[in-house]
DSSP file (Angstrom, degrees, kcal/mol; ACC not computed):
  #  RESIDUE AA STRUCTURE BP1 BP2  ACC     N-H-->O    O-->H-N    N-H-->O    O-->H-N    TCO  KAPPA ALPHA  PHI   PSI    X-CA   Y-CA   Z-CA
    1    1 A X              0   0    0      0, 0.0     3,-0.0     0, 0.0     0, 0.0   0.000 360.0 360.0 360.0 151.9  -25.8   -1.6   38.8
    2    2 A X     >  -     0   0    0      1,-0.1     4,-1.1     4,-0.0     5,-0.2  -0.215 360.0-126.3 -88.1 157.2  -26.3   -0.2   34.6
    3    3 A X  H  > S+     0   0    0      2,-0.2     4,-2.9     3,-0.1     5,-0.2   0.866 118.9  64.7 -69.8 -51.6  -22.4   -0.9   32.7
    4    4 A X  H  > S+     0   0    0      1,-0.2     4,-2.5     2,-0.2     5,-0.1   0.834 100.0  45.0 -74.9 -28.7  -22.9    2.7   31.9
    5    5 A X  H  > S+     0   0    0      2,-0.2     4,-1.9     3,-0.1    -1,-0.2   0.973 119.7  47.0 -62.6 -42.9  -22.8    3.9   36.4
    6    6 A X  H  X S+     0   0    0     -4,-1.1     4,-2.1     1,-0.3     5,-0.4   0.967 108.2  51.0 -81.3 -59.0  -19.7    1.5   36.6
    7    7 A X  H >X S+     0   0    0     -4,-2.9     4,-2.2     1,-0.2     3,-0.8   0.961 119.3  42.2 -45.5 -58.6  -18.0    2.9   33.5
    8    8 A X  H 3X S+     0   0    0     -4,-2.5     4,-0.7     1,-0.2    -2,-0.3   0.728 107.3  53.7 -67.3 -15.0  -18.5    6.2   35.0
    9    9 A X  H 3< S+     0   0    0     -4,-1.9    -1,-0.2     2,-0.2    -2,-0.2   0.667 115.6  40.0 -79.9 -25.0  -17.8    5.7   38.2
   10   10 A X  H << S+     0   0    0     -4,-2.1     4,-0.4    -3,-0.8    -2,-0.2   0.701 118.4  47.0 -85.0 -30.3  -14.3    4.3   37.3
   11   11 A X  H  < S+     0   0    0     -4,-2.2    -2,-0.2    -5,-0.4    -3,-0.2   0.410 105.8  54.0-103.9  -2.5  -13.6    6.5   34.8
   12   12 A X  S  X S+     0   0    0     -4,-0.7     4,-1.3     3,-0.1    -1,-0.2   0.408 111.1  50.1 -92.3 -45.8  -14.6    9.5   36.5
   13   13 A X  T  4 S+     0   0    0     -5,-0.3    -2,-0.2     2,-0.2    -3,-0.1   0.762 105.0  55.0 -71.4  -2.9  -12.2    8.4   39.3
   14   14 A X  T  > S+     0   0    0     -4,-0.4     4,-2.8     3,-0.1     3,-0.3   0.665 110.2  50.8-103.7 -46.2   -9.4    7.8   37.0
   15   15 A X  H >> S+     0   0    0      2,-0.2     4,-2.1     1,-0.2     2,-1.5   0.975 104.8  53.4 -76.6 -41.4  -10.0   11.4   35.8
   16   16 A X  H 3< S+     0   0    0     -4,-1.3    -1,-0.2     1,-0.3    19,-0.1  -0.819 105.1  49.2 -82.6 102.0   -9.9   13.0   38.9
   17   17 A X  H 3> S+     0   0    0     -2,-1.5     4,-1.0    -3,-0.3    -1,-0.3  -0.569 112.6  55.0-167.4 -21.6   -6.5   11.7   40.3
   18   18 A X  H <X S+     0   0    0     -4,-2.8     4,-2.4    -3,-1.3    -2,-0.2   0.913 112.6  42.3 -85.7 -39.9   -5.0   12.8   36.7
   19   19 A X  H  X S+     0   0    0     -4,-2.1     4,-1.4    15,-0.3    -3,-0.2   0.637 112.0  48.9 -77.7   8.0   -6.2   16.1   37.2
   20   20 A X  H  > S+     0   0    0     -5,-0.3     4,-1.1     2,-0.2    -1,-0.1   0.960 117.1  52.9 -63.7 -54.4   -5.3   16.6   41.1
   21   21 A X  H  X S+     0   0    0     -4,-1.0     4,-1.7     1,-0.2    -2,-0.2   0.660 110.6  39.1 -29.9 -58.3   -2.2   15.4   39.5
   22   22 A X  H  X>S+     0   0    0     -4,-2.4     4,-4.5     2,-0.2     5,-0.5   0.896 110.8  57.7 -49.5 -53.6   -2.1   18.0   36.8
   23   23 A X  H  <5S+     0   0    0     -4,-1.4    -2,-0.2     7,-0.2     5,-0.2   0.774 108.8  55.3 -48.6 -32.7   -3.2   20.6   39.1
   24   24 A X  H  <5S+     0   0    0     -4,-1.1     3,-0.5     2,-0.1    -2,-0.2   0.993 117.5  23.3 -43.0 -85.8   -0.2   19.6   41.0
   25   25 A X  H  <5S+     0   0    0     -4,-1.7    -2,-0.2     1,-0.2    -3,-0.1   0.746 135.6  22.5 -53.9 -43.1    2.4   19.8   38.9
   26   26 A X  T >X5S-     0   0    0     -4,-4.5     4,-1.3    -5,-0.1     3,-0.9  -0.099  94.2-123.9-132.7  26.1    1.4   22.3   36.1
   27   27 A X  H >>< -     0   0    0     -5,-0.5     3,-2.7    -3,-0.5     4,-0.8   0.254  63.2 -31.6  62.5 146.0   -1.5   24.7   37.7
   28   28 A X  H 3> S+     0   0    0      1,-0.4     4,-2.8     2,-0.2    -1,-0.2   0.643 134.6  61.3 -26.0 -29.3   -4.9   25.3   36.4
   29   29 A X  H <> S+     0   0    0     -3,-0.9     4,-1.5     1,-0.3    -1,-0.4   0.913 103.7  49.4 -73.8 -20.1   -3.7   24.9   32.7
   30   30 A X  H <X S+     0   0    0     -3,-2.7     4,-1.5    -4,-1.3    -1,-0.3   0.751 112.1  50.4-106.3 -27.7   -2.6   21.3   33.3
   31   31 A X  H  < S+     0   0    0     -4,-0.8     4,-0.3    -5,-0.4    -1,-0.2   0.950 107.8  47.9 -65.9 -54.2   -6.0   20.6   34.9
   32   32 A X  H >X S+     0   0    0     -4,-2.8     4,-2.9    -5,-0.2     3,-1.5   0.950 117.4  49.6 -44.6 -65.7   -8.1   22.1   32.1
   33   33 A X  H 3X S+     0   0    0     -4,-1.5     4,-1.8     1,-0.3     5,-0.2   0.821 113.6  41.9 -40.9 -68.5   -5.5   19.7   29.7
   34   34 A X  H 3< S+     0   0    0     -4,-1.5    -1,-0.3     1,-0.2   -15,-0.3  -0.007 111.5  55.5 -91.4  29.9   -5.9   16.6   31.5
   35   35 A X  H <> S+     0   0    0     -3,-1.5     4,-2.4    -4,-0.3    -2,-0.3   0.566 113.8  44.4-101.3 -62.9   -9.9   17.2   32.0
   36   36 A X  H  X S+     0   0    0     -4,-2.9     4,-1.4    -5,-0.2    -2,-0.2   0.908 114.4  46.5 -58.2 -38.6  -10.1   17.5   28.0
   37   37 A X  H  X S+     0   0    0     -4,-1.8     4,-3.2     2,-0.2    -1,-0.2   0.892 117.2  43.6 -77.0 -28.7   -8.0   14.6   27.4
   38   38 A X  H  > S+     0   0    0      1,-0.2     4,-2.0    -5,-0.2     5,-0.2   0.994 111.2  57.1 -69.0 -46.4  -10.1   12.3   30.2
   39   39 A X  H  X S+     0   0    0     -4,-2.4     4,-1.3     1,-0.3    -1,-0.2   0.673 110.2  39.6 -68.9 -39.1  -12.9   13.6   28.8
   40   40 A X  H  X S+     0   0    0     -4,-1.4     4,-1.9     2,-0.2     5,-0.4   0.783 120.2  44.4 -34.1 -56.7  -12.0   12.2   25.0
   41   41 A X  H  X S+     0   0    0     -4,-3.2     4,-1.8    -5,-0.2    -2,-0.2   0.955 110.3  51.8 -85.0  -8.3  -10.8    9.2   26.0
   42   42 A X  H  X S+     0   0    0     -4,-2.0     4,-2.2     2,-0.2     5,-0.2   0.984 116.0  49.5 -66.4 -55.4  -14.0    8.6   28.8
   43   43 A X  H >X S+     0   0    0     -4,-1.3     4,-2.0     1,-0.2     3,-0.7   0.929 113.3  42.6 -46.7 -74.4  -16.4    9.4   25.3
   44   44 A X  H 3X S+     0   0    0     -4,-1.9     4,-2.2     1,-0.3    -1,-0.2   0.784 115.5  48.0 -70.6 -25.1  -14.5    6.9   23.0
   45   45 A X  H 3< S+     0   0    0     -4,-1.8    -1,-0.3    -5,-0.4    -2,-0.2   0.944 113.9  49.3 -61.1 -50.2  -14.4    4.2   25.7
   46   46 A X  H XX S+     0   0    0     -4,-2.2     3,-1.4    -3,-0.7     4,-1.3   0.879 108.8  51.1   6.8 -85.5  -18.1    5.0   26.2
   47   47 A X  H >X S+     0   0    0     -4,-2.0     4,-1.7     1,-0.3     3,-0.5   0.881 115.2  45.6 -62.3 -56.4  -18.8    4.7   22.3
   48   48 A X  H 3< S+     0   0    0     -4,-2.2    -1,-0.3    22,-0.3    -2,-0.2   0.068 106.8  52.0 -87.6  28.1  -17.0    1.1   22.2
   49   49 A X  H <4 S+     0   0    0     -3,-1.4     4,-0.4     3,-0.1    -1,-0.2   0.424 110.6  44.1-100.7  -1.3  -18.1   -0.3   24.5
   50   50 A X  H <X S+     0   0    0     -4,-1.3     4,-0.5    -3,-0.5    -2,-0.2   0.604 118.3  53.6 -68.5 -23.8  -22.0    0.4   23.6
   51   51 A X  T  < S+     0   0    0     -4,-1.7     4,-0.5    -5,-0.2    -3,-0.2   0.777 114.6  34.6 -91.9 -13.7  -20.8   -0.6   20.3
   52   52 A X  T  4 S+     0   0    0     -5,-0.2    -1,-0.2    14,-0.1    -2,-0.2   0.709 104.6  70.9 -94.2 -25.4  -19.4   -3.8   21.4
   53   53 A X  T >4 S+     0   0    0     -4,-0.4     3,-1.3     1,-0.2     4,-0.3   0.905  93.3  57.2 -58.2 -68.1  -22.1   -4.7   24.4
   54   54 A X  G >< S+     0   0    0     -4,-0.5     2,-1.2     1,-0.3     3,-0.6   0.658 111.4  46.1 -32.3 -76.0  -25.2   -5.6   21.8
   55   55 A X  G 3  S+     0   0    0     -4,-0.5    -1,-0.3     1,-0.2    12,-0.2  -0.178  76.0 102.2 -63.7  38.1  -22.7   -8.4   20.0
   56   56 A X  G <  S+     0   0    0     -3,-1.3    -1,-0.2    -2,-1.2    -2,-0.1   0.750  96.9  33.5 -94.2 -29.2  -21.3  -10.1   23.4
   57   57 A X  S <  S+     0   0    0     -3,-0.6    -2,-0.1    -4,-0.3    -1,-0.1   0.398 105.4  95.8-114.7  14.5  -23.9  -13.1   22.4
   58   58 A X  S    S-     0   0    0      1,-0.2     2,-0.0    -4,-0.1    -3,-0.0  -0.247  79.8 -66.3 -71.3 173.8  -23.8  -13.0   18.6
   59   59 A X     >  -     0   0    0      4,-0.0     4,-2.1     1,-0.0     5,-0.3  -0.026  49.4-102.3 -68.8-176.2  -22.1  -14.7   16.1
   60   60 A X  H  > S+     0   0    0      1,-0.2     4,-1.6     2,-0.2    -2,-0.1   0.865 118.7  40.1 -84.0 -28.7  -18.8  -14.5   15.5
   61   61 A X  H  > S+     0   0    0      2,-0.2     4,-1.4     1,-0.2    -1,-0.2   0.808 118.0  55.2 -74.4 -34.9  -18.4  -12.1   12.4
   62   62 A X  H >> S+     0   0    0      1,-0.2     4,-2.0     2,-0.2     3,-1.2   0.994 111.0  48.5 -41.1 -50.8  -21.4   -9.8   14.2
   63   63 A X  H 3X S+     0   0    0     -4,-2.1     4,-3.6     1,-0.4     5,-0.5   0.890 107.5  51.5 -68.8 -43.9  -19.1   -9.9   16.9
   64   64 A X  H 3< S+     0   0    0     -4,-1.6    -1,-0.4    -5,-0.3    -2,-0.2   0.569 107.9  48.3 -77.8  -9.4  -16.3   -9.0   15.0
   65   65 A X  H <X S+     0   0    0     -4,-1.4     4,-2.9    -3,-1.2    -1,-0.3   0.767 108.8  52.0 -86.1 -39.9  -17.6   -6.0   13.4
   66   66 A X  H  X S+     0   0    0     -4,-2.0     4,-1.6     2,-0.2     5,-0.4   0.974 111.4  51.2 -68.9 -71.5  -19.0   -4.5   16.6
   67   67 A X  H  < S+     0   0    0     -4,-3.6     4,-0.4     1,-0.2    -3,-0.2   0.839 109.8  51.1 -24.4 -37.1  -15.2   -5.1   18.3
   68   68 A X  H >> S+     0   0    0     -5,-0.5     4,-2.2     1,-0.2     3,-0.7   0.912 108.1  53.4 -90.2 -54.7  -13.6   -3.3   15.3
   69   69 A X  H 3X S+     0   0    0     -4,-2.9     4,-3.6     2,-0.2     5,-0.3   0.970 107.4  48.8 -42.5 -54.2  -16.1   -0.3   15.8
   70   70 A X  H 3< S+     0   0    0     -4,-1.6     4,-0.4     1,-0.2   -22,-0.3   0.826 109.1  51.7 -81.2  12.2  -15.2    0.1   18.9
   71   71 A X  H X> S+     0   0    0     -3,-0.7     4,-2.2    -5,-0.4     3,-0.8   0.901 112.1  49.5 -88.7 -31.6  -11.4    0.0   17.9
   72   72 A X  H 3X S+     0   0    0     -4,-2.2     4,-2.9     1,-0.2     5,-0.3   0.931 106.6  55.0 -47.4 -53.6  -12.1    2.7   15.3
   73   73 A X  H 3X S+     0   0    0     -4,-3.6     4,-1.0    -5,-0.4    -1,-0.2   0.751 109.8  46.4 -62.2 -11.8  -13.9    4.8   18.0
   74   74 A X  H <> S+     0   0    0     -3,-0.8     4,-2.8    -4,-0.4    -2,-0.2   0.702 113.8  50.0-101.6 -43.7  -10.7    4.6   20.1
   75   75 A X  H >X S+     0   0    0     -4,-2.2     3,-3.8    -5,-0.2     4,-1.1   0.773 109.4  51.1 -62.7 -75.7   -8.6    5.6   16.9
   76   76 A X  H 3< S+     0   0    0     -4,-2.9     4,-0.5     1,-0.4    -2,-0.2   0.601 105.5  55.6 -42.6 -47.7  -10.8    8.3   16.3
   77   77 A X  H >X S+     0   0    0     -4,-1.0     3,-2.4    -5,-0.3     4,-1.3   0.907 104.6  50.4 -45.7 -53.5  -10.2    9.3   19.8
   78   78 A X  H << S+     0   0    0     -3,-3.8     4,-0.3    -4,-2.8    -2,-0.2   0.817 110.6  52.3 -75.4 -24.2   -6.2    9.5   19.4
   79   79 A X  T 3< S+     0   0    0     -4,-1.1     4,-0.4     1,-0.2    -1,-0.4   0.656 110.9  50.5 -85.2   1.0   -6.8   11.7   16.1
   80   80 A X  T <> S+     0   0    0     -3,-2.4     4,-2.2    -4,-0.5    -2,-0.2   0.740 108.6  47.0 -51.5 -50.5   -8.9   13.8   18.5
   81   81 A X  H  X S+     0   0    0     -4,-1.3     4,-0.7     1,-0.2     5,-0.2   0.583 108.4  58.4 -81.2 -14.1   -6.4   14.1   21.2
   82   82 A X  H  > S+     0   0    0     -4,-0.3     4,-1.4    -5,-0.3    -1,-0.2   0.878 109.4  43.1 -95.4  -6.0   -3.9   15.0   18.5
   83   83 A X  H  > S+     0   0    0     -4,-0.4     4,-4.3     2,-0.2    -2,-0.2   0.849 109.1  56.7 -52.7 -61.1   -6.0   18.1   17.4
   84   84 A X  H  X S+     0   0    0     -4,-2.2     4,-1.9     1,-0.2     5,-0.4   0.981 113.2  36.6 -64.1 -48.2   -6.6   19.0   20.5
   85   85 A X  H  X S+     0   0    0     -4,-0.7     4,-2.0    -5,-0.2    -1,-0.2   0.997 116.9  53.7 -59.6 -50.3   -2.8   19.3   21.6
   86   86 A X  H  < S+     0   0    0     -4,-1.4    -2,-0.2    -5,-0.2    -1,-0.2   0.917 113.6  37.5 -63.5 -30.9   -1.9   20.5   18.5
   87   87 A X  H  < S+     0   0    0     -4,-4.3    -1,-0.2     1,-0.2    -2,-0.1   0.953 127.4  39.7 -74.7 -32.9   -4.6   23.4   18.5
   88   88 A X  H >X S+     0   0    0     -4,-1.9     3,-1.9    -5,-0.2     4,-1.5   0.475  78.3 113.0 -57.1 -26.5   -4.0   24.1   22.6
   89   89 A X  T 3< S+     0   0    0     -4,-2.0     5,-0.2    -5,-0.4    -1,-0.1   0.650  73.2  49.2 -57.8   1.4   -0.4   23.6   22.6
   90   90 A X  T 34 S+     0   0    0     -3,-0.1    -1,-0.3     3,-0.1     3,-0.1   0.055 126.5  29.8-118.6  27.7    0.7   27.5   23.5
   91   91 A X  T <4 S+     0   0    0     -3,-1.9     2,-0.6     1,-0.1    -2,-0.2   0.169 120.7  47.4-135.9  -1.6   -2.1   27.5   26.7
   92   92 A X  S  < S-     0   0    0     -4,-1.5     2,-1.3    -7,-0.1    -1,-0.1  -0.952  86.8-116.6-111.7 153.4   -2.2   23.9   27.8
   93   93 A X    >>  -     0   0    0     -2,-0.6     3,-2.2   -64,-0.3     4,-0.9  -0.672  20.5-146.4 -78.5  96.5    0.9   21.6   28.5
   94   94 A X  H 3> S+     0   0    0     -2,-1.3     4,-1.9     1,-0.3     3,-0.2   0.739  93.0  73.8 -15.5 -56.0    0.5   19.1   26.0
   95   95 A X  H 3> S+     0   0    0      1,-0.2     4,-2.2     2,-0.2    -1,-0.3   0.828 100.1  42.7 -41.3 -48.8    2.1   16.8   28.5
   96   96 A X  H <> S+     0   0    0     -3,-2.2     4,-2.1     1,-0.2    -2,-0.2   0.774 106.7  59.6 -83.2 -21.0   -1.3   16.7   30.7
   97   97 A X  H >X S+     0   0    0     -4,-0.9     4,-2.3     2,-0.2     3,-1.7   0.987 108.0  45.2 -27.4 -84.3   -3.5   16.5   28.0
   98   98 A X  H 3X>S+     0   0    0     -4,-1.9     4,-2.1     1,-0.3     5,-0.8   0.856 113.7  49.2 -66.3 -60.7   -1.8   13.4   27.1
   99   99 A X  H 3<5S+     0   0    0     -4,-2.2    -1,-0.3     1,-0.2    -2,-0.2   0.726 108.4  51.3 -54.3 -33.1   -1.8   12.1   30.6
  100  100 A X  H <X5S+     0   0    0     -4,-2.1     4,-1.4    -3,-1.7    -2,-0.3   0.829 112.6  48.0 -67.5 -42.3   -5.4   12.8   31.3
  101  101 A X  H  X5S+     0   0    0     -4,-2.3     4,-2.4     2,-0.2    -2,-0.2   0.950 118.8  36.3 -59.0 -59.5   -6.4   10.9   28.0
  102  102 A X  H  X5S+     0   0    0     -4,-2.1     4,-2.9     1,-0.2     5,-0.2   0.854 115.9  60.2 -48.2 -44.9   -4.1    7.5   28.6
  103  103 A X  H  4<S+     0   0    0     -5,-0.8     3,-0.4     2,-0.2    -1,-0.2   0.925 115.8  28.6 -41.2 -64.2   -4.9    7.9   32.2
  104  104 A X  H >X S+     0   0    0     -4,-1.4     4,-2.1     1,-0.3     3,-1.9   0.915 124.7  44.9 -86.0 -60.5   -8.7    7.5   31.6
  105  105 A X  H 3X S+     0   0    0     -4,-2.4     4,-1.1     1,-0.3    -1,-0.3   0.599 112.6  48.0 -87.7   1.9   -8.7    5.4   28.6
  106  106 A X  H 3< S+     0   0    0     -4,-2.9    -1,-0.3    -3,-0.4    -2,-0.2   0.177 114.9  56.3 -98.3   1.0   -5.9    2.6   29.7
  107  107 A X  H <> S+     0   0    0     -3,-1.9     4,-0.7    -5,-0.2    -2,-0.2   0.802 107.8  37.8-109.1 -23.8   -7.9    2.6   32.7
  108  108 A X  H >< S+     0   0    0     -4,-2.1     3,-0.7     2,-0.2    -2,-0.2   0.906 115.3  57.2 -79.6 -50.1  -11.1    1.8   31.4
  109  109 A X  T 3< S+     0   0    0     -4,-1.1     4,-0.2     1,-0.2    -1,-0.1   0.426 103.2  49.8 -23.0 -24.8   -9.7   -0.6   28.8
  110  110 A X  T 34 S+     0   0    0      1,-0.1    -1,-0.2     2,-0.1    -2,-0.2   0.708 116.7  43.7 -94.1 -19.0   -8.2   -2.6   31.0
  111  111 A X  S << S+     0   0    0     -3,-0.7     4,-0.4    -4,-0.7    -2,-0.2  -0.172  80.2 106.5-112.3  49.3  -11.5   -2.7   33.0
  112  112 A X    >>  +     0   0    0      2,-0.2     2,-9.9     1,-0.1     3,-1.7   0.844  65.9  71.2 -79.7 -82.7  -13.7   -3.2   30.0
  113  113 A X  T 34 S+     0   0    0      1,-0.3     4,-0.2    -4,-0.2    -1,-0.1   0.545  95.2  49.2 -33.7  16.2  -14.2   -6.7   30.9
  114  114 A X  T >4 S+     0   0    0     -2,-9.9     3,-0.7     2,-0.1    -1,-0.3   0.694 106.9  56.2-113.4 -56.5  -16.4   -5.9   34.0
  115  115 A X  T <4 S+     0   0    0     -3,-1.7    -2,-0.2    -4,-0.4  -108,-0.1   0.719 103.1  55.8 -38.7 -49.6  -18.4   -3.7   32.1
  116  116 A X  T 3<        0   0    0     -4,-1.0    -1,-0.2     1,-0.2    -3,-0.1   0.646 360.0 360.0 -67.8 -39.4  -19.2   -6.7   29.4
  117  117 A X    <         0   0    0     -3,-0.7    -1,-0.2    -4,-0.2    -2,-0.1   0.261 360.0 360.0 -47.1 360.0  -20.5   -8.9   32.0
């Protein structure tokens, strides 16, 4: 199975149990919130790890340039998520936002290494 089904397939499950979650707690807006934020952090996870797969058998500075893109794309991400709360913040809950993003992307980062194989 492609790195790219697996990635979605985790990371699409990840999303959906912060937004039942949201939907719980805070009502359609808190779904919408933690949908944009999974959806940010699914994209930058996405982006580093295509940017990191090419260099898994390179040398070591190769290697080390590709890693550090995809830690840029995941900073890029966090100044993403803070736009997006900040521009939302009077019709989404900030909070779920925030919870969909970490949700998604601390779950796919810790299961990166599956991905890599």
């Amino acid at each position: 199975m492609s790195w790219r089904i697996r990635l979605a397939a985790v990371g699409g499950t990840a999303a959906a149990l912060a937004a039942g979650l949201a939907w719980w707690r805070a009502g359609t807006a808190g779904l919408e919130a933690a949908l944009a934020g999974a959806a940010i952090a699914a994209a930058a996870q996405a982006a580093a790890v295509a940017l990191l797969r090419p260099g898994m058998g390179a040398a070591t500075p190769v290697f080390v340039r590709r890693w550090a893109s995809g830690v840029a794309a995941r900073g890029v991400s966090a100044l993403v998520v803070v736009a997006v709360v900040l521009a939302t913040r009077t019709t989404w809950p900030p909070l779920w936002t925030l919870v969909g993003y970490f949700g998604v992307l601390l779950t796919l980062l810790y299961t990166e290494t599956r991905f890599l194989a």
